[in-house]
SEFI-566875 format. One line per field, with one value per residue (C-alpha): chain; residue number from 1; x, y, z; residue in three letters. Coordinates in steps of 0.1 Angstrom, whole numbers. Each point is the difference from the previous one (the first is absolute). Example, Ala and Ser with C-alpha at 12.3 -4.5 7.8 and 13.67 -1.06 7.14 Angstrom:
2
chain <- [A|A]
n <- [1|2]
X <- [123|14]
Y <- [-45|34]
Z <- [78|-7]
res <- [ALA|SER]
//
This chain:
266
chain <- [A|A|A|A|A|A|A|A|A|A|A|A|A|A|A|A|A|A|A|A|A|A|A|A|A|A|A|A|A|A|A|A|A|A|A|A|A|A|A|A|A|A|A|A|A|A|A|A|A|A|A|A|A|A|A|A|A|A|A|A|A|A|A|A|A|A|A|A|A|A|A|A|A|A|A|A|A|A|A|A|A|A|A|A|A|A|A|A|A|A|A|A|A|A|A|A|A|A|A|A|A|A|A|A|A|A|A|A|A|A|A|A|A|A|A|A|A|A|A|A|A|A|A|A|A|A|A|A|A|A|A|A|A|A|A|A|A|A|A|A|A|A|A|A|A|A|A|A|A|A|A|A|A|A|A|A|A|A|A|A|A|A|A|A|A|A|A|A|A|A|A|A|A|A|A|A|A|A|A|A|A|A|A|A|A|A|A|A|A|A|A|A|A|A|A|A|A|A|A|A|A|A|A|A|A|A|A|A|A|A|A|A|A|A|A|A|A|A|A|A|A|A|A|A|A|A|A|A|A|A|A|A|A|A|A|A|A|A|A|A|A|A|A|A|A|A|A|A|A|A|A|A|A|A|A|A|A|A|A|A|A|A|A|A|A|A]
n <- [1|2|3|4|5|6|7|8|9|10|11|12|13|14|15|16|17|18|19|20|21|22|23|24|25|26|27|28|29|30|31|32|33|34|35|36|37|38|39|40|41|42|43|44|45|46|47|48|49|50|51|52|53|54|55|56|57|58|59|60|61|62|63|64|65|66|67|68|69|70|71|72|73|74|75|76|77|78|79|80|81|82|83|84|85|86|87|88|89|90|91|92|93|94|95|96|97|98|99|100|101|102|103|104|105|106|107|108|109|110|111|112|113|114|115|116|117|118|119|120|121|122|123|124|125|126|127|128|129|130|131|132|133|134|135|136|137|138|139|140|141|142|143|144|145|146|147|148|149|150|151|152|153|154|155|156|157|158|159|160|161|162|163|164|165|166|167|168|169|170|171|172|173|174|175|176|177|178|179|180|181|182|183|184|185|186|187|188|189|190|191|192|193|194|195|196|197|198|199|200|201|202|203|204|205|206|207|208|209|210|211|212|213|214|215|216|217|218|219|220|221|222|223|224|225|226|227|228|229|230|231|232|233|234|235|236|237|238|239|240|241|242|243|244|245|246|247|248|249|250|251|252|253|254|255|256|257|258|259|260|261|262|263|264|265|266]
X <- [-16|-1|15|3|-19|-27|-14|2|-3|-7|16|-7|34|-14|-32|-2|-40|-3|-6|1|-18|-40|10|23|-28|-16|29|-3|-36|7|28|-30|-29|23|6|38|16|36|-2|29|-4|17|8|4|22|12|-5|4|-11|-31|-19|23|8|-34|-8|30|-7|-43|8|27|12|-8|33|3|17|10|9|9|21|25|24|1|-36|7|33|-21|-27|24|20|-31|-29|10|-1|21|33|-14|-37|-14|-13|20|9|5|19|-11|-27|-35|-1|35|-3|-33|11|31|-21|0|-33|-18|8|-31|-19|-34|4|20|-5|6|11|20|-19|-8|-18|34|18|-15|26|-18|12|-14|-32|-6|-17|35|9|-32|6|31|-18|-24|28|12|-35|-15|-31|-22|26|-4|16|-9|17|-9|-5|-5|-24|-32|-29|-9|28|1|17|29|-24|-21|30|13|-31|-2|31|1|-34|20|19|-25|-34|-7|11|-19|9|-3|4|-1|-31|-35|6|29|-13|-2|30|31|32|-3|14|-11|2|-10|5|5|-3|-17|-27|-26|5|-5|-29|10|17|-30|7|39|16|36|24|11|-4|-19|-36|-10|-6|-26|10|-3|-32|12|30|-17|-22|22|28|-32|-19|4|-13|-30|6|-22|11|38|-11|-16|28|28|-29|-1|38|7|23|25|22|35|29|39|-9|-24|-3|-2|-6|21|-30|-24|11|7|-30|3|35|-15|-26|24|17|-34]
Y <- [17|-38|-24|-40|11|12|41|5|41|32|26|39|18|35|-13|-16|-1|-18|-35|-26|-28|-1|-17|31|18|-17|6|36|-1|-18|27|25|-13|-9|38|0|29|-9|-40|-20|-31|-34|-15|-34|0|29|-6|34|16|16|-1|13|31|4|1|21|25|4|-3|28|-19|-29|-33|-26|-31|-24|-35|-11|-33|5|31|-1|10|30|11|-6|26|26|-5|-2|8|38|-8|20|-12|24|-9|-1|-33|-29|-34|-33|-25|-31|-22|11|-26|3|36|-1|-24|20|33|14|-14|35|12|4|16|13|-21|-31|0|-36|-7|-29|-20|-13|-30|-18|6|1|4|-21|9|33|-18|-16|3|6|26|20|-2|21|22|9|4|31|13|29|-8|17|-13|-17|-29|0|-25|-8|-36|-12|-33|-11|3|-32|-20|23|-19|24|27|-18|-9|35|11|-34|7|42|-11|-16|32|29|8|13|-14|17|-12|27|-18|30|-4|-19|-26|-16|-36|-3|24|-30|12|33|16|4|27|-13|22|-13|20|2|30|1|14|35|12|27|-32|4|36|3|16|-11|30|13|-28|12|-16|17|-11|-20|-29|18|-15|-36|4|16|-27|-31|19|4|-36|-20|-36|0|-22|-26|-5|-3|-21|-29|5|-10|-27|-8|-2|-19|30|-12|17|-1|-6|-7|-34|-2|25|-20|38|-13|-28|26|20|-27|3|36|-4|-25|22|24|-24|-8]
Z <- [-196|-13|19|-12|-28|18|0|36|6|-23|17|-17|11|0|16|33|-4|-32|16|-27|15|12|28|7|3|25|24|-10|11|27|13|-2|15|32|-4|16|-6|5|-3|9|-32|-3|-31|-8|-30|-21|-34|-16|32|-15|34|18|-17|-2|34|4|-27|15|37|12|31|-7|6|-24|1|-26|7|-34|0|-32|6|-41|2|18|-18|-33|16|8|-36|-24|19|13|37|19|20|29|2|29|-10|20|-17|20|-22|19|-2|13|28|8|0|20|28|5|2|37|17|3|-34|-16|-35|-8|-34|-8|-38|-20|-32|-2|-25|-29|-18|-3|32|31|34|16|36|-5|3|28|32|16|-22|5|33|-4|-24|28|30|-26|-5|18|20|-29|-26|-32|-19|-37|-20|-43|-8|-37|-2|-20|15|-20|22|29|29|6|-1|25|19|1|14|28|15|2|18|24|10|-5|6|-33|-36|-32|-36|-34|-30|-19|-13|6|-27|17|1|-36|-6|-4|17|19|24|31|31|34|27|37|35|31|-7|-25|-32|-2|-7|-21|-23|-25|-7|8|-29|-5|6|-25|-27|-32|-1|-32|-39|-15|22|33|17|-14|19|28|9|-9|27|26|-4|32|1|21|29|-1|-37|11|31|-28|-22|27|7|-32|-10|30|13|26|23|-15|27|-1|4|-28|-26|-33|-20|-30|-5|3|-25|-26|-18|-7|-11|-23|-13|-12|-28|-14]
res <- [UNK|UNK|UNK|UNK|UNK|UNK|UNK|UNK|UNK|UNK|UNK|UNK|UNK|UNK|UNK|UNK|UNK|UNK|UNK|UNK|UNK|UNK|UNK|UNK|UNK|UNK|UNK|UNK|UNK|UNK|UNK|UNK|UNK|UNK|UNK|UNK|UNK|UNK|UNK|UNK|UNK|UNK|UNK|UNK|UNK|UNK|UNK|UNK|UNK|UNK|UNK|UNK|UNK|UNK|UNK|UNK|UNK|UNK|UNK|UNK|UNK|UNK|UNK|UNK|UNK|UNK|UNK|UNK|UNK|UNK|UNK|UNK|UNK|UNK|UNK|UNK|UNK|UNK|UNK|UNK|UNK|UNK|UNK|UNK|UNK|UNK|UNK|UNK|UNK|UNK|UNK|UNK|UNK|UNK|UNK|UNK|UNK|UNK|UNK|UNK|UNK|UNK|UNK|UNK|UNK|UNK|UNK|UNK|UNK|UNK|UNK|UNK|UNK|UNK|UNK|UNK|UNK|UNK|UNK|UNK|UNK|UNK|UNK|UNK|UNK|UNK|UNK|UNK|UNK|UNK|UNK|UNK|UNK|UNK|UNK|UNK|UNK|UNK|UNK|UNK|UNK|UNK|UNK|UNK|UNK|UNK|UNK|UNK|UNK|UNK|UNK|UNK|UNK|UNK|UNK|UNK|UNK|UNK|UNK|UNK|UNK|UNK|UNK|UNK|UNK|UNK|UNK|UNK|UNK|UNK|UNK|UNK|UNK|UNK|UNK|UNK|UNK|UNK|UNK|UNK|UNK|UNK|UNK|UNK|UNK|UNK|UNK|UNK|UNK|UNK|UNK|UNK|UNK|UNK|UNK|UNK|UNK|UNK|UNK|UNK|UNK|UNK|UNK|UNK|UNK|UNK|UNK|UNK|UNK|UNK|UNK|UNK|UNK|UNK|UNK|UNK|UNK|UNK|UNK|UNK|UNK|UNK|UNK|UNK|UNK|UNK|UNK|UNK|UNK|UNK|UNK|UNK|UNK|UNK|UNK|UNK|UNK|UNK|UNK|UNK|UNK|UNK|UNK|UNK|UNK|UNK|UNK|UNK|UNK|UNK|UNK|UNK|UNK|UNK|UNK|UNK|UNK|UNK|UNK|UNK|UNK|UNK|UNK|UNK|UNK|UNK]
//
């Protein structure tokens, strides 16, 4: 699916498990180290809806929810993209915030997956302390929010602000850059997972469900999907890049972001 010009989902329509993007992955990892059998998920923005169906396709039970702003998005998804008109999967045409602040108060998910980015447009109210506060009213107690981000570790402030203001809602925030190398790496994307219990310890060893790990690039991909940024190193880094907590009074993300969008016409 491109959309403004921009590749935003490969979707496989006889294949639910082929997950196009590393970053994918992780939430497929993710999924099984929690170990939930029947999961209910959250997802912030549709795209081609490759998560979801994923999660629907590997966990029989499991209730998936799409909040995916542009109805066209959708209608493209069930024309093109081979998604049934009767999937169980349910679509919310309305703004993620919108959508979350009109959500009953004690409606919650194990997973609220986001991916709402990208280098050149940021939402920024989906950013702020506020709105991870509503995030974490529609968690589960053991829930997790994992949302992609796309900066340069070379610039680094919305990464570091990302990280300073989920640090104001949960007790744990972990960063995988896909890959060790990330602070040399230019523009990347970026997987932070937020919640209120550790990381499982399983997360090392979790082996996405039923997403192919093999070829001659399988341990490559294996340990770029399981590298977290040790803490202390993540700690400096926020240090370092002067990480702030972003609110609806101040979140100046476009700024933040400028030099990687400059970057990318050199």
């Amino acid at each position: 699916m491109r959309l403004d010009h921009l590749v935003h989902s490969f979707v496989s329509k006889s294949d639910p498990s082929e997950l196009g993007y590393e970053y994918e992955k992780v939430y497929a990892a993710l999924l099984a180290a929690v170990g939930k059998q029947a999961p209910a998920a959250l997802y912030i923005g549709g795209g081609g809806y490759t998560m979801p169906r994923y999660v629907a396709a590997q966990y029989a039970g499991s209730k998936n929810t799409v909040l995916e702003i542009d109805p066209g998005v959708t209608k493209i998804v069930h024309d093109r993209f081979s998604l049934p008109r009767d999937t169980d999967i349910v679509t919310v045409n309305r703004d993620a915030r919108i959508a979350l602040a009109r959500m009953p108060a004690d409606k919650t998910y194990d997973f609220i997956f986001g991916d709402a980015f990208n280098d050149f447009s940021v939402p920024y109210h989906l950013t702020t302390r506020e709105f991870d506060a509503l995030v974490k009213q529609h968690l589960a107690p053991d829930g997790w929010y994992a949302v992609n981000i796309i900066d340069d570790a070379r610039h680094g402030r919305f990464l570091a602000s990302t990280v300073a203001t989920l640090r104001a809602q949960f007790k744990t925030v972990v960063v995988l850059p896909l890959g060790n190398e990330w602070r040399s790496k230019g523009r990347n994307t970026f997987v932070v997972l937020a919640g209120d219990a550790a990381l499982p310890e399983s997360w090392a060893g979790s082996v996405p469900k039923g997403v192919r790990m093999d070829g001659e690039n399988a341990a490559d991909i294996w340990e770029r999907i399981h590298y977290v940024v040790p803490a202390d190193e993540l700690d400096r880094f926020v240090t370092e890049k002067k990480g702030i907590v972003l609110t609806d009074a101040y979140v100046p993300v476009d700024t933040m972001i400028a030099p990687v969008f400059a970057d990318s016409y050199k």
